[in-house]
N, C-alpha and C positions, 0 to 999 in steps of 0.2 A: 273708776275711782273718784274722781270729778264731783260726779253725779251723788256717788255715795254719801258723799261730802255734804255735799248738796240738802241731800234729804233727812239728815241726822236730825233737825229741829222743826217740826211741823209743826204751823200751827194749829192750835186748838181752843180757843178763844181770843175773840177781838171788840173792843168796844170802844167809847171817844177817848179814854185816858189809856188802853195800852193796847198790844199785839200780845200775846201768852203761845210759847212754843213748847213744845212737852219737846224734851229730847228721849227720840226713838231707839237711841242705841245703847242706852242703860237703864231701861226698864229693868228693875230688878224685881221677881216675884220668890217670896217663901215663906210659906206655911200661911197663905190665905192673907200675907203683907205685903203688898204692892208698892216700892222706893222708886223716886224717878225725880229728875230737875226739870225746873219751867226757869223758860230765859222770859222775860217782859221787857218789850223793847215799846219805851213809854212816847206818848203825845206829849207835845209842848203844857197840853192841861195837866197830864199824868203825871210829869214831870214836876210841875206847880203843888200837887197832893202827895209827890214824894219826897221832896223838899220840906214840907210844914213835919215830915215826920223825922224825919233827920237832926240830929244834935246840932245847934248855932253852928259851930266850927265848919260842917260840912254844905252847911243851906245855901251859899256862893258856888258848889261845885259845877262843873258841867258835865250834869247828869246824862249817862248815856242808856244803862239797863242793869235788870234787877237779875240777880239770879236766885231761883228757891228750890228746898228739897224739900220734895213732901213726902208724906211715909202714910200710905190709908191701908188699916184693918178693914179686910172686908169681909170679916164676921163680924165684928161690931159695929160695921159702917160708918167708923170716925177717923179723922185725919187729922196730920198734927205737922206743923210747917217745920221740920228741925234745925232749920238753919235758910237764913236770907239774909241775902248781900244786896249793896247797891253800889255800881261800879263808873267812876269818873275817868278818863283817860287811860282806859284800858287799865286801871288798877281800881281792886277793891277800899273803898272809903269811908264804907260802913260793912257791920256784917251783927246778927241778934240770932241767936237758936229760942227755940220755944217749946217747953216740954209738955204743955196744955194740949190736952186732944179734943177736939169739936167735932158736932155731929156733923154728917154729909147731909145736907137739904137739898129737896129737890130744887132748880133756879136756880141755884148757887154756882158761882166759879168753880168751886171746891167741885161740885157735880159732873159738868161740862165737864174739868178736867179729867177726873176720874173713867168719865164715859167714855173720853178717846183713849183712853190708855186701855183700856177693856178693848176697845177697836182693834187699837194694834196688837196686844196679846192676841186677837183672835184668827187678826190677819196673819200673823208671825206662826202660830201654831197650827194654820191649814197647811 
C-alpha cells in the first residue's frame, strides 16, 4: 500500500521552472477523451513565472504547486486545461477553468504529457 501511494504521481515532464506529475490513478478514458491531473511542483524560477500570473493579492504567497486538469480529444487532437489551481500552505489560493481548446504540437508540454498518459493506458491495458 506504501508503494502504491508512492507511485500514483509520476513524473512526466521536467524542465528549470518545474517537475509535471500526471497522476496515474485517474486516468479517465471515454469515447476517444482522455481526463487526467498534472501536479507541478515548481523551481524557485517557476515559482518567480507563477507569481507574475497571479492577481496582486496573491504574488506574496508561499507558493508551493499547481495542480491542472486536462481533458485531450484524441480524434481532434486538441486539449483544453479545465481547470488550474495554484496552492500556498496546502490551501488552494488561486484557481481559473478555461473552455478554449488548443492544438497538440509536437515539442510541446501539452505533447510530452499526452505521450505518457498513452504510456500508461498502454501499460495499464497489457
Amino acid at each position: 500500500p506504501a508503494m502504491a501511494a508512492g507511485t500514483k504521481f509520476v513524473r512526466a515532464y521536467r524542465d528549470y521552472n518545474y517537475d509535471m506529475y500526471v497522476n496515474r490513478m485517474n486516468i479517465i478514458q471515454n469515447k476517444g477523451v482522455i481526463s487526467f491531473w498534472v501536479k507541478s511542483v515548481y523551481s524557485e524560477q517557476g515559482k518567480a513565472l507563477v507569481r507574475k500570473e497571479l492577481p496582486k493579492k496573491h504574488q506574496k504567497a508561499p507558493i508551493q504547486y499547481g495542480m491542472d486538469y486536462f481533458v485531450f480529444d484524441t480524434k481532434k487532437v486538441k486539449y483544453n486545461i479545465k481547470l488550474s489551481s495554484v496552492y500556498a500552505n496546502e490551501k488552494e489560493i488561486f484557481r481559473e477553468g478555461s473552455k478554449k481548446w488548443l492544438p497538440v504540437k509536437d515539442g510541446t508540454i501539452a505533447a510530452v504529457l499526452i505521450n505518457e498518459v498513452n504510456k500508461f493506458l498502454v501499460e495499464k491495458n497489457n
